[in-house]
Structure formats: structure tokens, C-alpha cells
C-alpha positions in Angstrom: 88.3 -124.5 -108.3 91.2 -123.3 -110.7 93.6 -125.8 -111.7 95.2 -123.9 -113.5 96.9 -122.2 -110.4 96.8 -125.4 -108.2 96.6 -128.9 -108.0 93.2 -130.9 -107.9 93.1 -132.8 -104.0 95.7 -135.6 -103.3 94.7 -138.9 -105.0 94.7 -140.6 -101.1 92.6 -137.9 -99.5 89.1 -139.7 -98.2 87.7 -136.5 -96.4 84.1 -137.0 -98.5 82.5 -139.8 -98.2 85.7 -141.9 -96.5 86.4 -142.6 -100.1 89.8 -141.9 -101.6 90.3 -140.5 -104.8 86.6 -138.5 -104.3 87.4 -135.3 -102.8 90.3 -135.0 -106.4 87.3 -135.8 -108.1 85.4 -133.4 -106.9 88.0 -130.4 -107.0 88.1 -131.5 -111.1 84.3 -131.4 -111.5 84.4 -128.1 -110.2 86.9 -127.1 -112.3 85.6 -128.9 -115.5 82.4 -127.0 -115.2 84.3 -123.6 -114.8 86.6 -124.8 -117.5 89.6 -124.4 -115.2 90.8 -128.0 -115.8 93.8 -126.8 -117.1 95.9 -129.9 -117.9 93.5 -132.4 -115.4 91.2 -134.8 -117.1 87.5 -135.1 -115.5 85.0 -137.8 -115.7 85.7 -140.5 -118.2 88.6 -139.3 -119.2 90.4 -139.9 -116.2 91.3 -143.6 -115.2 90.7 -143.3 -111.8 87.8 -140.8 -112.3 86.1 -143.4 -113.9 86.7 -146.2 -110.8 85.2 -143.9 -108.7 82.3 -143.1 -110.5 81.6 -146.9 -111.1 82.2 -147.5 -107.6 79.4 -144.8 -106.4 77.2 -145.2 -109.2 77.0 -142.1 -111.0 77.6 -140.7 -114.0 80.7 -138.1 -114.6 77.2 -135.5 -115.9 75.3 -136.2 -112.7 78.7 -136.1 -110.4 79.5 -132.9 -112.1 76.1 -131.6 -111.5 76.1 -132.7 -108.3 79.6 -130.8 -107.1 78.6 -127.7 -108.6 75.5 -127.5 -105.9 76.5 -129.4 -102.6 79.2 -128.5 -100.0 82.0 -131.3 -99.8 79.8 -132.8 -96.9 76.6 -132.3 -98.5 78.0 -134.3 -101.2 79.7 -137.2 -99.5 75.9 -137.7 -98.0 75.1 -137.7 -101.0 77.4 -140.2 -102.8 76.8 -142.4 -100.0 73.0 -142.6 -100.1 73.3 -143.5 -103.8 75.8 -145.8 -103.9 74.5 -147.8 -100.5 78.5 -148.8 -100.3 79.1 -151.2 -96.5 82.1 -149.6 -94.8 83.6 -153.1 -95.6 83.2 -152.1 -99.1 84.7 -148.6 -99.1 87.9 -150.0 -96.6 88.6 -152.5 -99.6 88.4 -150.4 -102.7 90.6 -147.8 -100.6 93.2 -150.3 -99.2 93.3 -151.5 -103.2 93.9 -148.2 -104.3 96.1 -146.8 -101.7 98.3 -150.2 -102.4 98.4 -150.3 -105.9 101.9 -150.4 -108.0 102.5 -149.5 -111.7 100.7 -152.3 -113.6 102.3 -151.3 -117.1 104.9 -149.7 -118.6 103.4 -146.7 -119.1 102.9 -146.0 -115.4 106.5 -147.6 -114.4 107.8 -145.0 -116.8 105.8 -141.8 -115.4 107.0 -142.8 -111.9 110.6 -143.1 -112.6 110.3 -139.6 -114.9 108.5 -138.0 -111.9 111.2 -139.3 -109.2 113.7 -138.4 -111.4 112.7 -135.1 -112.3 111.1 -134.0 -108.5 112.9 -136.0 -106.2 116.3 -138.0 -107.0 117.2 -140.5 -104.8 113.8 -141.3 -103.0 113.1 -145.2 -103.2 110.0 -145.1 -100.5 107.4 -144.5 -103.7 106.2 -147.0 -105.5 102.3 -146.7 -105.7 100.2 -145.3 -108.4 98.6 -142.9 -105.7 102.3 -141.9 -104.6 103.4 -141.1 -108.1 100.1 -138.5 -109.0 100.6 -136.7 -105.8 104.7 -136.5 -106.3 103.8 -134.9 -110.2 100.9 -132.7 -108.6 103.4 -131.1 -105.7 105.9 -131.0 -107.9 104.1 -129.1 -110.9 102.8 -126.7 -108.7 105.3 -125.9 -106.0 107.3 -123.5 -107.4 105.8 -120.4 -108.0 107.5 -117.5 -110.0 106.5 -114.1 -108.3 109.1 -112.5 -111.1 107.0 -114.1 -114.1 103.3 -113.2 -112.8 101.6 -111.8 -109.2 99.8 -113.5 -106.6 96.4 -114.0 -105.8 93.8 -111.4 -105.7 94.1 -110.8 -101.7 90.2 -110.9 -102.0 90.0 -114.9 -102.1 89.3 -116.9 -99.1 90.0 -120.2 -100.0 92.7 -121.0 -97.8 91.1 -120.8 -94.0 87.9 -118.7 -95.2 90.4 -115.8 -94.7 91.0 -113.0 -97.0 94.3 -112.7 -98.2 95.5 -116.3 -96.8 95.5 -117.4 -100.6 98.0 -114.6 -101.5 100.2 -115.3 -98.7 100.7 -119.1 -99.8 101.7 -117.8 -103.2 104.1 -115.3 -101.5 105.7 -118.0 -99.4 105.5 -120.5 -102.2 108.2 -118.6 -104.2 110.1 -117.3 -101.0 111.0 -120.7 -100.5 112.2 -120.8 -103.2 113.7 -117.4 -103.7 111.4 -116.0 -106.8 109.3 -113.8 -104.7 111.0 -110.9 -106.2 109.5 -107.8 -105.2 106.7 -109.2 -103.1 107.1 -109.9 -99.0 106.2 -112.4 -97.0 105.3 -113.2 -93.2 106.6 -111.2 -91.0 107.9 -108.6 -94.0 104.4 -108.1 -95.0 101.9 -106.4 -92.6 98.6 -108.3 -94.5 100.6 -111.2 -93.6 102.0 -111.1 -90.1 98.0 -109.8 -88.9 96.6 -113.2 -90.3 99.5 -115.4 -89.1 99.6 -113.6 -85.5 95.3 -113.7 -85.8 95.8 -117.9 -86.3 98.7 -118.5 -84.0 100.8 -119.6 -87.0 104.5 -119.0 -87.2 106.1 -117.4 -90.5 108.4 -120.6 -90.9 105.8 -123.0 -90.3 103.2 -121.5 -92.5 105.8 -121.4 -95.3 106.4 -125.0 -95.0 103.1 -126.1 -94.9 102.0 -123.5 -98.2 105.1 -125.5 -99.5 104.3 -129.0 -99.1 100.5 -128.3 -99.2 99.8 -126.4 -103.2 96.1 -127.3 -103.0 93.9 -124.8 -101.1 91.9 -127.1 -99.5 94.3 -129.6 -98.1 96.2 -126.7 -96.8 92.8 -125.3 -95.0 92.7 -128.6 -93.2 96.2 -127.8 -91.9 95.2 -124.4 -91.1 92.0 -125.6 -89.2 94.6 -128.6 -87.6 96.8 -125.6 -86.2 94.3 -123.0 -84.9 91.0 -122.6 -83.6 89.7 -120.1 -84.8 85.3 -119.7 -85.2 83.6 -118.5 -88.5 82.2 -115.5 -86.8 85.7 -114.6 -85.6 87.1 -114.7 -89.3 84.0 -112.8 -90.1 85.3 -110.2 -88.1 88.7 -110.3 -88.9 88.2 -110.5 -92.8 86.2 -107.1 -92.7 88.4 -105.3 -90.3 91.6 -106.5 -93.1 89.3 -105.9 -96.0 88.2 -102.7 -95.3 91.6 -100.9 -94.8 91.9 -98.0 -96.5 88.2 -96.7 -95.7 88.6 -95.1 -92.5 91.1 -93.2 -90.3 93.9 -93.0 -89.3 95.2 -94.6 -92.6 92.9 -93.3 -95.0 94.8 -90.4 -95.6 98.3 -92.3 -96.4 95.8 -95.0 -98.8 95.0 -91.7 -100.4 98.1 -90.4 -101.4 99.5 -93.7 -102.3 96.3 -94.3 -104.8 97.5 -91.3 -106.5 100.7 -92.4 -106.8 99.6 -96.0 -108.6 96.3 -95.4 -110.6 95.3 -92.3 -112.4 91.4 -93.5 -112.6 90.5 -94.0 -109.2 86.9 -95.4 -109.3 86.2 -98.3 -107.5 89.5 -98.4 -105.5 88.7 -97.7 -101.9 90.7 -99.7 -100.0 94.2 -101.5 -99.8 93.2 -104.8 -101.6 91.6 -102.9 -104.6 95.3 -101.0 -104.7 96.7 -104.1 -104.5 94.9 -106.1 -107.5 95.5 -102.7 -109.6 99.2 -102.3 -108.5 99.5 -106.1 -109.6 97.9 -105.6 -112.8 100.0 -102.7 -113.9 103.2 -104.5 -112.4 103.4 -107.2 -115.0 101.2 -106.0 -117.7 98.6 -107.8 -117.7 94.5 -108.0 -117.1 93.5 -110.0 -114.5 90.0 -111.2 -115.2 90.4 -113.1 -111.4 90.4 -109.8 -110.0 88.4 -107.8 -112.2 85.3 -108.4 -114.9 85.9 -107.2 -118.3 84.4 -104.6 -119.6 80.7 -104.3 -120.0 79.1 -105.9 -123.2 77.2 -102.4 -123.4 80.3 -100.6 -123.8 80.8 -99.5 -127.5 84.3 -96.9 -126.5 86.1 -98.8 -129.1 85.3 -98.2 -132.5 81.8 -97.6 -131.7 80.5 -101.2 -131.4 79.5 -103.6 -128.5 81.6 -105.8 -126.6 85.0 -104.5 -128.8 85.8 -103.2 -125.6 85.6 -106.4 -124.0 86.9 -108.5 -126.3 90.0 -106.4 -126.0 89.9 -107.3 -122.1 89.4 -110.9 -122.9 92.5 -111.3 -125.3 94.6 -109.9 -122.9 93.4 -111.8 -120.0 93.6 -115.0 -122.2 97.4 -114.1 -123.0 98.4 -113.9 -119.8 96.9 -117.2 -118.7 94.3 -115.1 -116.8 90.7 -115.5 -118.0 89.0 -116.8 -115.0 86.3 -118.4 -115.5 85.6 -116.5 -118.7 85.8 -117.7 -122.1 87.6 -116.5 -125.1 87.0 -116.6 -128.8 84.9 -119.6 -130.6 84.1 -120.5 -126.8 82.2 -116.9 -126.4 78.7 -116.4 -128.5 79.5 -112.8 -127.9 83.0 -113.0 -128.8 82.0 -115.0 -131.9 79.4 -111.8 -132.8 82.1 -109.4 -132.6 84.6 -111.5 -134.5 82.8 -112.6 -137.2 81.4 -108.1 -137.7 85.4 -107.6 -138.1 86.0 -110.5 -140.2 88.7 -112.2 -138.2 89.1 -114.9 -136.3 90.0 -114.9 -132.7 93.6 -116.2 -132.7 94.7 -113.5 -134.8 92.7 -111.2 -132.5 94.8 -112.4 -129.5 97.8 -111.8 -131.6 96.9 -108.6 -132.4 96.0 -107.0 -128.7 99.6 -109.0 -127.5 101.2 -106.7 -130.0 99.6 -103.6 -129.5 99.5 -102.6 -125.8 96.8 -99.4 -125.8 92.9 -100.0 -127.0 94.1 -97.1 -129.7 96.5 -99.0 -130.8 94.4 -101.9 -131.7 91.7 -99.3 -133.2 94.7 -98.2 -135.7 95.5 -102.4 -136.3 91.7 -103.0 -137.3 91.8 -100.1 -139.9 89.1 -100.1 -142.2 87.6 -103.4 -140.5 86.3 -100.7 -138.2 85.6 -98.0 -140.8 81.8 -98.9 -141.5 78.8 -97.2 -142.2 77.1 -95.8 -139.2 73.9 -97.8 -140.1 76.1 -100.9 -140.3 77.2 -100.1 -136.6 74.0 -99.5 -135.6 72.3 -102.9 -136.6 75.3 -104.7 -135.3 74.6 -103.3 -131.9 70.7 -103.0 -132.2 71.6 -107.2 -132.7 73.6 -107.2 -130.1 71.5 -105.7 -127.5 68.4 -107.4 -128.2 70.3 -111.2 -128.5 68.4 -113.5 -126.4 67.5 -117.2 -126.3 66.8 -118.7 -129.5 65.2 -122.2 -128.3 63.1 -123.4 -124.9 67.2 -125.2 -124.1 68.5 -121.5 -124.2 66.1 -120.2 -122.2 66.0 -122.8 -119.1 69.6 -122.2 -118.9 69.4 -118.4 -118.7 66.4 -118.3 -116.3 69.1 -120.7 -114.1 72.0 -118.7 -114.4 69.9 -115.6 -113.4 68.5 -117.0 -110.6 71.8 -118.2 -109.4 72.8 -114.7 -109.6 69.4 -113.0 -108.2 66.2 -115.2 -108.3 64.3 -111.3 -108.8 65.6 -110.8 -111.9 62.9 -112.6 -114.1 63.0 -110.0 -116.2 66.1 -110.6 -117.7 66.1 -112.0 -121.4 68.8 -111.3 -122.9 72.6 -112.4 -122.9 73.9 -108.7 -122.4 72.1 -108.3 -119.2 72.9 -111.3 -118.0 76.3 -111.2 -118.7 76.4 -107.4 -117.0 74.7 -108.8 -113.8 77.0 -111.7 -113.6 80.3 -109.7 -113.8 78.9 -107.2 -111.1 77.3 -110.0 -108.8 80.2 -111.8 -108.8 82.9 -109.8 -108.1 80.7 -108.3 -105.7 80.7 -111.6 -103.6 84.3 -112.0 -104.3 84.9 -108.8 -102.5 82.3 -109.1 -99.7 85.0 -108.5 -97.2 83.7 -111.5 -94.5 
């Protein structure tokens, strides 16, 4: 879950566990443990994170844990066989919650800011739960399509349909008139096969995208509005996905891949031309729709991982790291960094100033112009860099497996990181 590009679940939303204020929770633990929190606070931290968690009985570490393995139902049968809560006892904390006013200034203050600021005049909201939801839709309603692309058409987080993601962020700023040079619904052929495959009308879906900025809560009024079966979406996500493959429009995809991208390889169908025609559109890499380059990679100056710190700076510039991490976050950025002397804010400086990898090369000067034998045990270091204690080691053999339990022999953070770009943007672009 990225909060960054979307608001965490409605405060008043019971789906897991009949319990409000658990499925936001949830959407926040998920982010906090991909780092995409964005301005969110998780755990303690959060007031009404911390009700909840007293109220289930669980710790914001074992709740986090717990969100990152289980499906949203697997997880409300889960909350409810540890807390042991009476359906009296959930229908009271809700109806508390649900009820509750502004109890200081503070909070009197934030709701008369938010009404203010996102909607003048309206005198019906006056609960704490009214007041998050009114800052959540407002902060992320309106979406700038001038400023920065949509979604990678790849996701399927809104329905379990590729593309459905993209189409919310397209009728998000057509609403509100910033969809610049991107169409929507009926404009857009992507668009008008998924809304004609649900039944959906272009108006209606707009609204709903509108009203709804939260993939999730806008899948429930997807699945409200249609009936459509997983293996049918199966279906109709690979037949979508794999445009571009096969005749009769292979040979216009052709010539239009020409026209957009000089380096061809790995764009094979209309999605991967869209995520590169994005990219090149504003500028920017996308590490959403794309993995950095690999740590192996030593193009650049001839050392590892220059190559993708580059990618990383960029990505982190344009608010577009993923779930990747930047800088002091990054033991391999830190490696890098620390080989060139400098530290990573002026590195991100630097690669928003000089737009070609060459032109960074001339930038780093003589930082670069080492010995060979220097370069050498830099990357020999690099290369070899594995676990240094038994806590090191449980948490690569766990990320590996995650990945691909046959990989025991994996021991090192180069390889892992390599398999964990590849195996993940491989399931991101599954095409079902």
C-alpha cells in the first residue's frame, strides 16, 4: 500500500473484523513496513492507531507483522481470535468512535481548517471520524496529470484488473480538468474495454474514482456494481495485457515502439510502451514501474551500484522510489557514497542537475578518477557483501524465500537485491 499516492482506508470502514478504524490501520501497517507512509503515522504514533491496538490486544510490531502476511480476512480472523472481543463489545467501541466530537482545541481547529479549506459551507460534520475522511478525500482528490503520469497500467489494485488503477488517476484529474494529455473512458480504448467488460458507465466510474481515492474502498464499489468472477478477470487481464504480442496489432505496436524508445528490450507490448512513454513524458524514473539498475552493473565510472544509485536519485526526486530506499536508508547506497566521499543529499542534487549518466560522470571528476586496484577492491567488497551477524542472516534467508524458497544459495546482498528487482516486477507484470 502507497500512501503516498492515496489515502489509507476511511476511519468508519469495519470491513475486517466489524471493527472501525481496523482496515485504515491495516492499509498504514502495510505501508509503514514498505516505508510508503508518506505523511500517515502508524502504530503508536497515531491516536486512534493506538485505541485499536489496545482494543484487540496487540502490539503495533506484532499488528504490523501480522498485515504484512494475512489477506484482510485472514486477518480480521485473526484479530478476533486474539482479542476474544463479544459483538456487544465491538458495537460499543464503534458506536463511540463513529459518535465522537472534537474533545479539544486542537481537533476543533483541524475540523474547521479542513471544512474551510475542502468544503465551505457544509455544517453536517462534526465527528472526529468525519473530519479525517474530509482531509483524506480532500488531500488526495485532485490529481495533476500536467505535473506527473498515472499509474503503471500493470497494477491491479482497483477490481484485480490491470489498468483499472490508471483509469482512476485519469478520471481523477478529468474531473477536474488536469488530465492534460492523457484520456479517459470512452476517449481511451484501455479504458472503454474494462468499463464496457464491468458494465460500468464512463460518468459513473468517474464519480465514484472521485469520491472514492483509496483503492480498496473503490474495489468494494467496483465489486457493488458488477459481477464479474476471478477467472473472468483472469482472462480479461491477459487478453489487455498482452496487446501488442500478436496480430493484427503487432505490426502498428511495432512501428509506434520505434517512434518512442530507441532501446527496445523488454518492451513487448502496449503497457511496457506505455510506462516508458510516461517516463520519458515528464522526465522522470519511475522505480513503480521499473527496478533500477542492477547492483552488478559497474557502466558508470567503472564501479558497482553507481549505475543505480543514479536510478535511485532520480526516482527519489520525483517522489518515485517505490518501495526502494535512498541514501543513509540503503547499505548499498551508503557503500557507494561513502567510495566517492559524499553524502547522499548532495548526490540527489547533483543527478537533478545533470540529466545524462555522462553528465554526472563529468560532476564526480576526480572522485571517480581512482586507481584501478582501488576500483577493483571496492567492487571485489561489494560483490562478496553478505550478512555480518546470525540477525543479518535470518532476515536474508526470509526475504529470499519470500522471493523463491530454492534459492538457499543465496548469501549475499547483491544477489538478493538482483532477484528481488526481477521477481518482483515479474509478478507486477504477470498479466492475470
Amino acid at each position: 500500500m502507497d500512501l503516498t499516492r492515496q489515502p489509507a482506508r476511511r476511519p468508519s470502514n469495519a470491513s475486517i473484523a466489524g471493527i472501525v478504524g481496523l482496515a485504515r490501520m491495516t492499509d498504514k501497517a502495510r505501508a509503514y513496513n514498505a516505508e510508503l507512509l508518506g505523511e500517515f503515522k502508524y502504530g503508536e504514533d497515531s491516536g486512534l492507531d493506538g485505541e485499536v491496538l489496545a482494543f484487540i490486544n496487540m502490539t503495533a510490531a506484532e499488528f504490523a507483522q501480522a498485515a504484512e502476511e494475512l489477506t484482510d480476512a485472514e486477518l480480521g480472523d485473526r484479530v478476533l481470535e486474539r482479542a476474544q472481543l463479544s459483538p456487544a463489545e465491538i458495537e460499543a467501541f464503534n458506536k463511540e468512535h463513529l459518535e465522537r466530537e472534537p474533545q479539544d482545541e486542537l481537533h476543533r481547529r483541524l475540523l474547521r481548517e479542513r471544512l474551510a479549506r475542502f468544503a465551505p459551507g457544509r455544517t453536517d460534520i462534526k465527528t472526529v471520524f468525519a473530519s479525517i475522511e474530509l482531509d483524506d478525500w480532500g488531500s488526495f482528490r485532485d490529481l495533476d496529470l500536467t505535473r506527473q503520469p498515472p499509474r503503471t497500467p500493470y497494477l491491479r489494485t482497483v477490481g484485480g484488473v490491470v489498468a483499472a488503477a490508471r483509469m482512476a488517476d485519469k478520471a481523477r484529474a478529468t474531473q477536474t480538468g488536469t488530465n492534460g494529455a492523457y484520456n479517459y473512458g470512452d476517449e481511451s480504448g484501455i479504458d472503454k474495454q474494462i468499463l464496457e467488460f464491468w458494465g460500468i458507465g464512463h460518468q459513473e466510474f468517474m464519480d465514484a474514482a472521485y469520491a472514492n481515492p483509496n483503492d480498496a474502498e473503490l474495489t468494494e464499489w467496483v465489486c457493488e456494481h458488477t459481477r464479474r468472477t476471478p477467472p473472468e478477470i483472469a482472462a480479461f487481464n491477459a487478453a489487455l495485457a498482452s496487446r501488442g504480442l500478436y496480430p493484427p496489432v503487432r505490426e502498428r505496436f511495432l512501428e509506434r515502439r520505434a517512434e518512442i524508445c530507441h532501446e527496445s528490450d523488454g518492451v513487448e507490448t502496449w503497457f511496457d510502451l506505455i510506462d516508458i512513454d510516461d517516463q520519458q513524458s515528464f522526465g522522470v524514473v519511475d522505480l513503480t514501474r521499473r527496478p533500477p539498475r542492477s547492483p552488478y552493473d559497474r557502466s558508470i565510472g567503472g564501479i558497482y551500484a553507481l549505475a543505480r544509485l543514479i536510478d535511485k536519485g532520480r526516482a527519489r526526486n520525483a517522489g518515485l522510489l517505490g518501495s526502494y530506499w535512498y541514501g543513509e536508508d540503503s547499505g548499498i547506497d551508503r557503500r557507494v557514497l561513502a567510495f566517492l566521499e559524499l553524502d547522499a543529499a548532495a548526490f540527489a542534487a547533483a543527478v537533478q542537475e545533470h540529466d545524462t549518466d555522462a553528465a554526472v560522470v563529468t560532476w564526480l571528476g576526480g572522485r571517480l578518477d581512482r586507481p584501478d586496484a582501488d576500483k577493483d577492491d571496492f567492487n571485489r567488497t561489494m560483490h562478496t557483501a553478505g550478512p555480518a551477524n546470525e540477525q543479518e542472516r535470518v532476515f536474508l534467508r526470509r526475504e529470499v524465500a519470500k522471493l523463491d524458497p530454492s534459492r538457499k544459495e543465496i548469501q549475499s546482498w547483491c544477489a538478493w537485491m538482483l532477484l528481488d528487482d526481477r521477481i518482483t516486477f515479474a509478478r507486477l507484470k504477470a498479466g492475470v
